[in-house]
DODRENTI-693414 format. One line per 5 residues: number of its first residue (from 0); for each residue x, y, z of C-alpha. Coordinates in steps of 0.05 Angstrom, whole numbers. Each point is the difference from the previous one (the first is absolute). Example, Ala and Ser with C-alpha at 12.3 -4.5 7.8 and 13.67 -1.06 7.14 Angstrom:
<pts>
0) 246:-90:156  27:69:-13
</pts>
This chain:
<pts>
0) 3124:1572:192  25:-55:-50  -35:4:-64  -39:-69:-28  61:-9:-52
5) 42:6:59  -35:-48:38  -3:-51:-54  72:6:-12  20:-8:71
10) -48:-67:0  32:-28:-62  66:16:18  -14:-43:64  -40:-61:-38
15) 66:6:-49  53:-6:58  -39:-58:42  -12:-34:-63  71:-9:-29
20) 27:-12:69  -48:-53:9  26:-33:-64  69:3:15  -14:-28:64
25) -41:-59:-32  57:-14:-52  64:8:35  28:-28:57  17:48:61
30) 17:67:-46  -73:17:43  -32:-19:57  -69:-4:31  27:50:59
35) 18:47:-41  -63:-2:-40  -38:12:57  46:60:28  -9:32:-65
40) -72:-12:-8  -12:23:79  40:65:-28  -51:7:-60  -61:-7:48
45) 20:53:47  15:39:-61  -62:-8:-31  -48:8:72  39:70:10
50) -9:27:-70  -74:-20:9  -3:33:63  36:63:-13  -30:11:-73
55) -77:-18:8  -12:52:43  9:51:-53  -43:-31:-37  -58:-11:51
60) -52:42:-41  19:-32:-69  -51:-57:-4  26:-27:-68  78:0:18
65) -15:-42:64  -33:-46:-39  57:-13:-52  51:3:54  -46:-61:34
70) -7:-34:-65  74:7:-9  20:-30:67  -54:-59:-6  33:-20:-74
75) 67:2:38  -24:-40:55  -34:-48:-44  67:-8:-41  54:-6:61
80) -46:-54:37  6:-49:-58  76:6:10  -10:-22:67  12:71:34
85) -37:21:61  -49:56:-9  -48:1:58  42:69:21  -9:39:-72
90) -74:-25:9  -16:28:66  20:64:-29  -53:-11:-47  -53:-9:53
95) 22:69:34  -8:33:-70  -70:-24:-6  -9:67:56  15:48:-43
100) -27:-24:-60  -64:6:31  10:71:30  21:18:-76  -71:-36:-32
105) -31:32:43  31:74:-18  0:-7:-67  -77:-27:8  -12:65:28
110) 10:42:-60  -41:-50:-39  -68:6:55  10:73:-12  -7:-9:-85
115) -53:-50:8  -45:58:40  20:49:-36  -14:-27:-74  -63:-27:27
120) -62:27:-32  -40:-17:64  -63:-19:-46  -31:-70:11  19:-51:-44
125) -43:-23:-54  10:-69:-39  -29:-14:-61  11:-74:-9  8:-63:41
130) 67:-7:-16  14:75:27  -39:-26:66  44:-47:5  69:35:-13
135) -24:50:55  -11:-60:56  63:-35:-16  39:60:20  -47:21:57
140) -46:-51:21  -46:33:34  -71:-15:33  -54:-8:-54  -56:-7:57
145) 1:85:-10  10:11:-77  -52:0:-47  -38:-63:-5  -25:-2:-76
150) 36:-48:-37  -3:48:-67  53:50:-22  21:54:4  6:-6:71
155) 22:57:51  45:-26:62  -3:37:55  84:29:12  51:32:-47
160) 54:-32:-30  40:27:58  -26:-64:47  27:-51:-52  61:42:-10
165) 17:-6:66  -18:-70:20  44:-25:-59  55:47:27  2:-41:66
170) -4:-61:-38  51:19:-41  35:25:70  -7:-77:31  25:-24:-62
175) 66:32:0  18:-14:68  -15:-75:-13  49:7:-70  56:33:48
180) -6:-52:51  -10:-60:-49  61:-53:20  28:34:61  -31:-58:44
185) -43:44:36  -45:-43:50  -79:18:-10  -4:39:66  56:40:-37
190) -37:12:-54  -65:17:25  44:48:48  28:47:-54  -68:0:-46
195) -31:17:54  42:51:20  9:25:-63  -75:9:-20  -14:24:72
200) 60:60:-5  -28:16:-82  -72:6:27  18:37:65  60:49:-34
205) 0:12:-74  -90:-13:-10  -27:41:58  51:59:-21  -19:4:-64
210) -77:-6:13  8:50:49  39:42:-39  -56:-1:-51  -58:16:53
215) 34:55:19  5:30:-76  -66:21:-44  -41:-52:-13  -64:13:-33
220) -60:-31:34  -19:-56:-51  83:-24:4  -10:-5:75  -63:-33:3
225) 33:-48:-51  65:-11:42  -41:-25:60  -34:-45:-43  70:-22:-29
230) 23:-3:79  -59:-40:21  20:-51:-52  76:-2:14  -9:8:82
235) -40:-70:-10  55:-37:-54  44:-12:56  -24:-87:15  4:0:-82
240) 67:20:-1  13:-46:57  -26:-58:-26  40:18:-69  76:5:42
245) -32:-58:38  -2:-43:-75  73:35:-25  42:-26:62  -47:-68:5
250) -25:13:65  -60:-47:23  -65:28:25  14:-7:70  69:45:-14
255) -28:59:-34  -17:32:69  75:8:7  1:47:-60  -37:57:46
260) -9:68:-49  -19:45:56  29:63:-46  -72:-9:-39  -36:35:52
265) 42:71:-28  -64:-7:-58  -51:2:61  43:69:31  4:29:-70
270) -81:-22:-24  -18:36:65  42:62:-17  -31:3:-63  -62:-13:16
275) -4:57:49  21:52:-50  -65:-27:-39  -51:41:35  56:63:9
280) -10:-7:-88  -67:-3:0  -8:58:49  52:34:-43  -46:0:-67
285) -69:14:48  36:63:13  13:12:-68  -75:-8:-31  -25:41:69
290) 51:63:-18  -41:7:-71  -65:7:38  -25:66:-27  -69:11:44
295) -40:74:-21  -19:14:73  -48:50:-21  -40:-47:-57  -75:10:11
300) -12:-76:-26  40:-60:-9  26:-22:-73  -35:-58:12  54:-59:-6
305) 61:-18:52  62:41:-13  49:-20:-52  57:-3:40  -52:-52:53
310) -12:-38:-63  78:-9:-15  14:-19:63  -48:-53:4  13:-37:-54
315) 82:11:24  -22:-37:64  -48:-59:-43  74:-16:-43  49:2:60
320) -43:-46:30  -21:-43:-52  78:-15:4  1:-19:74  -32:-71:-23
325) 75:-33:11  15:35:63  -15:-23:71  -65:17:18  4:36:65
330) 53:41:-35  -49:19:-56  -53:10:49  39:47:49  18:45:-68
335) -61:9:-14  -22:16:59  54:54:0  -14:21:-64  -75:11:19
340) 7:40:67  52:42:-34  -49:17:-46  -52:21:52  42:36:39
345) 25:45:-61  -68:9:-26  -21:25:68  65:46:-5  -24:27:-60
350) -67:18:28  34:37:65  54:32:-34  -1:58:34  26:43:-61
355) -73:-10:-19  -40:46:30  -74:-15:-32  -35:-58:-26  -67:7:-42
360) -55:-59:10  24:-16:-80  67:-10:22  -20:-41:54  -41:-46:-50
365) 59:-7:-41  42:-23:50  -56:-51:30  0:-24:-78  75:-22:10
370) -13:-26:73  -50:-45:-31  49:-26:-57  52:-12:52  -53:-43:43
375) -25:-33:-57  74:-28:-16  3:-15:79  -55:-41:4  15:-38:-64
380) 51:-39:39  63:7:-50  39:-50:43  -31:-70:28  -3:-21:63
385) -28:81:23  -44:0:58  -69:38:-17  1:89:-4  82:-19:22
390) 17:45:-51  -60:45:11  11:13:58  50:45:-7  -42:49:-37
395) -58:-2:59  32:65:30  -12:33:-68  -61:-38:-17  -22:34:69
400) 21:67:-6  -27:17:-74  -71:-36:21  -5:40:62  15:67:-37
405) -42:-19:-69  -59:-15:41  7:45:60  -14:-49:51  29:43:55
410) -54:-15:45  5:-73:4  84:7:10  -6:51:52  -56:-46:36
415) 37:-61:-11  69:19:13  49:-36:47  -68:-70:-2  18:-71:-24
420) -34:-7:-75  4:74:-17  -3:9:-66  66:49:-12  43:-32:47
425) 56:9:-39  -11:76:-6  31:37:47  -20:75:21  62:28:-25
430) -6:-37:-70  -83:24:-5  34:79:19  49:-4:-46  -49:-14:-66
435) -52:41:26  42:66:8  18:-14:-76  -82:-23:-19  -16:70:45
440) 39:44:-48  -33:-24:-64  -63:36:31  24:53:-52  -17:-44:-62
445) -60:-28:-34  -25:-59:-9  29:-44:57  -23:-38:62  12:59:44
450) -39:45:-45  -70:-5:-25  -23:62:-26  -53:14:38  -12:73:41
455) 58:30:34  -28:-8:60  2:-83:-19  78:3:-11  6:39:62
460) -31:-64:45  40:-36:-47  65:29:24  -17:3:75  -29:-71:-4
465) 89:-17:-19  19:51:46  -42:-37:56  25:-68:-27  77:24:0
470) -12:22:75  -23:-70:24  55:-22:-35  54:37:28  -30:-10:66
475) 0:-78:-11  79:9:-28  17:45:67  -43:-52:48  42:-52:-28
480) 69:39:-13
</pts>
């Protein structure tokens, strides 16, 4: 591959020939003529179209010696056309270069995406001054309809300074195509052709890689609730950047449809990648707070407050959604609808573990304390737009269950069983057998629902008044198996 020096020599060494002979021509008479000025410079073209064509392509990934080469040829043009030589050959070569300068942007913009996610500290921006405001929206201007409204500072904006970072990166992108191209006589459908392109291949190839290269690492839950924010913002930049290529090739209104980015919709693919991992997070940490539950199965009272490790969890839940403000609603709402049922379905776990083999009535207290602080947080709609008990809801089997054990209402389930309305409809006989045969072994305590202290012969009915209970029940689970 000749070397820039090389290339520079070859040029002047050309310029330096063509140049002379043209002033001998011009001040003697016959020692030159025009036909053999033209062989000679018909010689030099061919010359110079071959060592493009053979060379270049050993450079196709070297963005920056392309350029020089181009910039080189252009200067050489330029110079041999005021001696009256033809160049519209040499030029065309220049058009077929403009190829594979964009496939080398574009790979060298790859590398770039990569340290722009990767350095990013995926924390919402905060400006403290007007002026910062306005730095920030002259690199990326966004929507204001959905930032913060209050006209005093500091002010929090809703993405990272990954979504500017990246937007000026394509601007920056458009921009060096249109420096490349600038005096090849390019016709506007041209143009429009290759930015498109261009923009269209950097989104498609070298963006979606890299953001799905970083989905599929470790991201922490509060970076990937920020990066669909930042991906919400970028997926809907993509008429701004239009309407900014639009203004740096001139093109009217009615043109800027030509300059179709359809490569923006790879923020859309990656937002809803991301945002699907969001409840898989959330889940994640739920499991987390519920594997420090520590319950004393055999406590003959309750300590009277909801369990830390309900308490830490809950206010988990109030900040990770606090930060869902910025993120499209039915996306916020379907996580935390996710986040709630996974919670009622590991609480209800807990309770049926069957490595526990007896539960007191103070162990049962305790855990209908922690019900209650998880229904509490459910009802206290955390995300707008809930429908009414949504969120409840999915605590009504275990709402069920503990209220038809606490208060012994077997008569009115067994009576009721299988009717519209019943009141335990979401208790099933094989949930009500499997925390009675762990209530029916605390018989051996003190102190608990299942115990009252009274004669012998009063624990006795006690125990056959389960045992009759348990037999219904297994009947109704067998009649219905």
């Amino acid at each position: 591959m000749l070397s820039l020096e090389n290339w520079k020599r070859i040029l002047l060494g050309i310029v330096g020939f063509f140049v002379i002979e043209d002033h001998v021509m011009a001040t003697t008479d016959g020692l030159i003529d025009r036909n053999f000025m033209d062989t000679r410079w018909s010689d030099a073209v061919e010359f110079l179209k071959c060592a493009l064509k053979t060379n270049l392509p050993y450079a196709e990934a070297n963005m920056d010696y392309i350029f020089e080469v181009r910039n080189l040829i252009a200067l050489f043009c330029q110079t041999m056309k005021s001696y009256g030589f033809g160049v519209s050959e040499i030029q065309n070569s220049l058009v077929d270069m403009k190829e594979m300068f964009s496939h080398a942007l574009v790979g060298k913009s790859k590398q770039t995406i990569a340290e722009i996610l990767a350095n990013d500290n995926y924390t919402a921006i905060t400006v403290e001054t007007e002026e910062e405001y306005d730095a920030v929206f002259r690199r990326f201007p966004f929507d204001e309809r959905d930032t913060d409204k209050s006209s005093t500072f500091p002010r929090r904006l809703p993405f990272s300074d990954l979504a500017p970072q990246l937007f000026q990166h394509l601007n920056d992108h458009v921009v060096q195509l249109l420096e490349f191209t600038h005096g090849m006589n390019l016709s506007r459908t041209d143009t429009d052709d290759i930015i498109r392109k261009s923009i269209n291949s950097l989104l498609d190839e070298s963006i979606q890689s890299n953001f799905a290269k970083l989905l599929g690492g470790r991201l922490q839950l509060l970076q990937l609730i920020q990066l669909s924010i930042n991906l919400y913002y970028l997926e809907n930049s993509g008429t701004t950047l239009q309407n900014q290529i639009a203004a740096l090739i001139g093109a009217s209104e009615e043109q800027i449809h030509s300059i179709k980015l359809t490569g923006f919709k790879v923020f859309q693919v990656s937002r809803y990648s991301a945002e699907s991992k969001i409840p898989e997070k959330i889940n994640e940490r739920i499991d987390e707070f519920i594997g420090l539950a520590e319950y004393d199965w055999e406590a003959s009272e309750a300590i009277g407050h909801a369990s830390d490790y309900i308490l830490d969890m809950i206010s988990f839940l109030k900040t990770i959604f606090e930060t869902f403000t910025n993120l499209p609603s039915q996306m916020a709402l379907e996580a935390c609808r996710k986040a709630c049922e996974h919670v009622a379905k590991e609480l209800l776990h807990i309770l049926l573990n069957p490595d526990v083999k007896v539960i007191s009535s103070g162990a049962l207290q305790q855990f209908e304390l922690d019900l209650c602080q998880c229904e509490t947080f459910a009802n206290s709609a955390p995300i707008p737009d809930l429908r009414e008990e949504e969120l409840t809801s999915f605590f009504y089997t275990l709402r069920q269950l503990l209220d038809l054990v606490i208060n012994k209402e077997w008569a009115t389930y067994l009576a009721d069983y299988g009717k519209d309305g019943n009141k335990y409809a979401k208790v099933t006989p094989k949930l009500a057998i499997a925390l009675l045969e762990k209530t029916k072994e605390s018989y051996k305590g003190k102190n608990n629902l299942f115990t009252f202290n009274f004669k012998n012969q009063k624990e006795k009915d006690e125990k056959k008044l389960t045992e009759a209970v348990l037999k219904e029940l297994r009947g109704l689970t067998n009649g219905h198996a």
